[in-house]
C-alpha positions in Angstrom: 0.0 0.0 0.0 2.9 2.2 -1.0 1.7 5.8 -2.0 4.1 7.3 -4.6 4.8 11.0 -3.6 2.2 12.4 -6.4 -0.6 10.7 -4.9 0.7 12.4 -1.6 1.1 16.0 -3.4 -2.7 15.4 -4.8 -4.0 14.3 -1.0 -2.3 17.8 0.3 -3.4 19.4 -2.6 -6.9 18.5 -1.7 -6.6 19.7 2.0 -5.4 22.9 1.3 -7.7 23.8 -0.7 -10.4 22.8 1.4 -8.8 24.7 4.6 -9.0 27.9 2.2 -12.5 27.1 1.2 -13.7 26.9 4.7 -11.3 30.1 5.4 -13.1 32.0 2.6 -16.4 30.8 3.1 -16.1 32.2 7.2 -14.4 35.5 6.6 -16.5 36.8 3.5 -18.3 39.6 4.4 -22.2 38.8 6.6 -24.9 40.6 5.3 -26.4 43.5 7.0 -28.7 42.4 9.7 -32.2 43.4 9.5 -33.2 46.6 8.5 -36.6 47.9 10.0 -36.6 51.6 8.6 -36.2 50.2 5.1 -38.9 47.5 5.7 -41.3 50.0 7.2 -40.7 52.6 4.2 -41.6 49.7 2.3 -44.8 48.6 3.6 -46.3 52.6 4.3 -45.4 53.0 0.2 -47.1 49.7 -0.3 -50.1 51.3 2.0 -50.0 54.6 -0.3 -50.3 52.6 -3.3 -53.4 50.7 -2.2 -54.9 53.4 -0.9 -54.1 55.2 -4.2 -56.1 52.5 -6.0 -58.9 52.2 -4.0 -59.8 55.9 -3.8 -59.6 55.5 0.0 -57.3 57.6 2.8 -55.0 56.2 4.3 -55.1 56.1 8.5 -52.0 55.3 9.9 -51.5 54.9 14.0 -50.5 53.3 16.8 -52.3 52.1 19.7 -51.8 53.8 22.5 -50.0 51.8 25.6 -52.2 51.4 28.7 -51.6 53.3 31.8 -50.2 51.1 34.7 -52.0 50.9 37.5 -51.3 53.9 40.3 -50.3 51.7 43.2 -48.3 49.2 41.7 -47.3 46.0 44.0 -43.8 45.3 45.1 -43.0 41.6 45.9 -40.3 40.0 48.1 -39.2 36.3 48.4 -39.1 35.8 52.0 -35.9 33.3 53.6 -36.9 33.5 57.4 -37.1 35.7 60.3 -33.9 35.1 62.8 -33.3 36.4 66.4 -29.5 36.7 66.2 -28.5 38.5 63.3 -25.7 35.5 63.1 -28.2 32.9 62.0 -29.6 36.0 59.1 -26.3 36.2 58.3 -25.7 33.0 57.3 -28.8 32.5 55.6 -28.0 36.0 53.6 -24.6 34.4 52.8 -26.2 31.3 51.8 -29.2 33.3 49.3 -26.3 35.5 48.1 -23.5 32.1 47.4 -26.3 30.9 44.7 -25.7 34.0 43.0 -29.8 34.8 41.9 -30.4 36.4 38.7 -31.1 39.8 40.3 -31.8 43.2 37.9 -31.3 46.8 38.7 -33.3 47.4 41.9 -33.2 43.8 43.0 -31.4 42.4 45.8 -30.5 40.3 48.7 -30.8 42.3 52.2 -30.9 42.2 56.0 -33.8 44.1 57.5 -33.9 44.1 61.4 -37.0 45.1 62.9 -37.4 46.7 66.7 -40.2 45.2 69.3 -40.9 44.5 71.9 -39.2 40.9 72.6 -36.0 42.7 71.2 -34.5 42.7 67.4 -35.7 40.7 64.8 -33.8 39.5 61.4 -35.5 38.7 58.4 -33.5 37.7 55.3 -35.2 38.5 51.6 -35.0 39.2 48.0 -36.8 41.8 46.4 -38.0 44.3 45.0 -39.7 42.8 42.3 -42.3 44.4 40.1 -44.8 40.8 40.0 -44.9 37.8 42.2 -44.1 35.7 39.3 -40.7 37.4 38.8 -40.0 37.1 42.1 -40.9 33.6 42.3 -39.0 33.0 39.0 -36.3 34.2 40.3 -35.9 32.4 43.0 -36.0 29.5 41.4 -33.7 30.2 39.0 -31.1 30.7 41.7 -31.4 27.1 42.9 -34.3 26.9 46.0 -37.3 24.8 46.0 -40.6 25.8 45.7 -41.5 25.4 49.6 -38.4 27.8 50.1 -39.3 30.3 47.5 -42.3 32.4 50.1 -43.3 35.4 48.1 -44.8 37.7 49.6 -46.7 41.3 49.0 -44.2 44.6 50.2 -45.5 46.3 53.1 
């Protein structure tokens, strides 16, 4: 099964040239992505056209977004209430180690109440604009559903 050297020349031949095919083919240059102003120029000339045709004026709009409600609810995911702000800590440390997908406003905190039994040390996650982001989130970070308590702001 000797190969004489030509065969060999042919065989590298071939490689090359399909190294610089698959080089070629990767950097030619990517069409332009989507254009929308061009597409929507498009379609309103289309609109003009019809409307041209059919004798009738053209009405163009858009509808108008609804106003959100005036007292929007705030959620939180709730992790426990502690009386030794060692115990929050840990849980806070433990919420923050499974690194939740957390936006702008969002985040992991410490609030310690004052009453009358002394200090008390709840650990949660919030603010989040619906209870199903909240809950969402929490689950993407890892909890189960039993630990994910949402609960209204107050």
């Amino acid at each position: 099964m000797g190969r004489t050297r030509r065969q060999e020349l042919i065989w590298l031949a071939l490689i090359l040239l399909c190294i610089g095919l698959f080089v070629a083919h990767r950097t030619k240059e990517q069409p332009a992505g989507y254009d929308r102003r061009s597409m929507d120029a498009l379609v309103q000339e289309s609109w003009k056209q019809s409307a041209r045709e059919s004798g009738a004026d053209l009405v163009t709009g858009s509808i108008a977004p609804q106003p959100r409600p005036a007292a929007a609810k705030k959620y939180y995911v709730s992790f426990g209430n502690y009386d030794s702000i060692e115990m929050a800590t840990r849980r806070y440390l433990d919420v923050v180690s499974r690194k939740p997908p957390l936006k702008q406003n969002e985040s992991v905190s410490i609030e310690t109440l004052q009453s009358g039994q002394g200090a008390l040390h709840r650990v949660r996650m919030g603010e989040f604009g619906t209870a199903w982001g909240a809950r969402s989130t929490c689950l993407k970070a890892g909890f189960q559903n039993e630990e994910c308590k949402v609960l209204p702001a107050q």
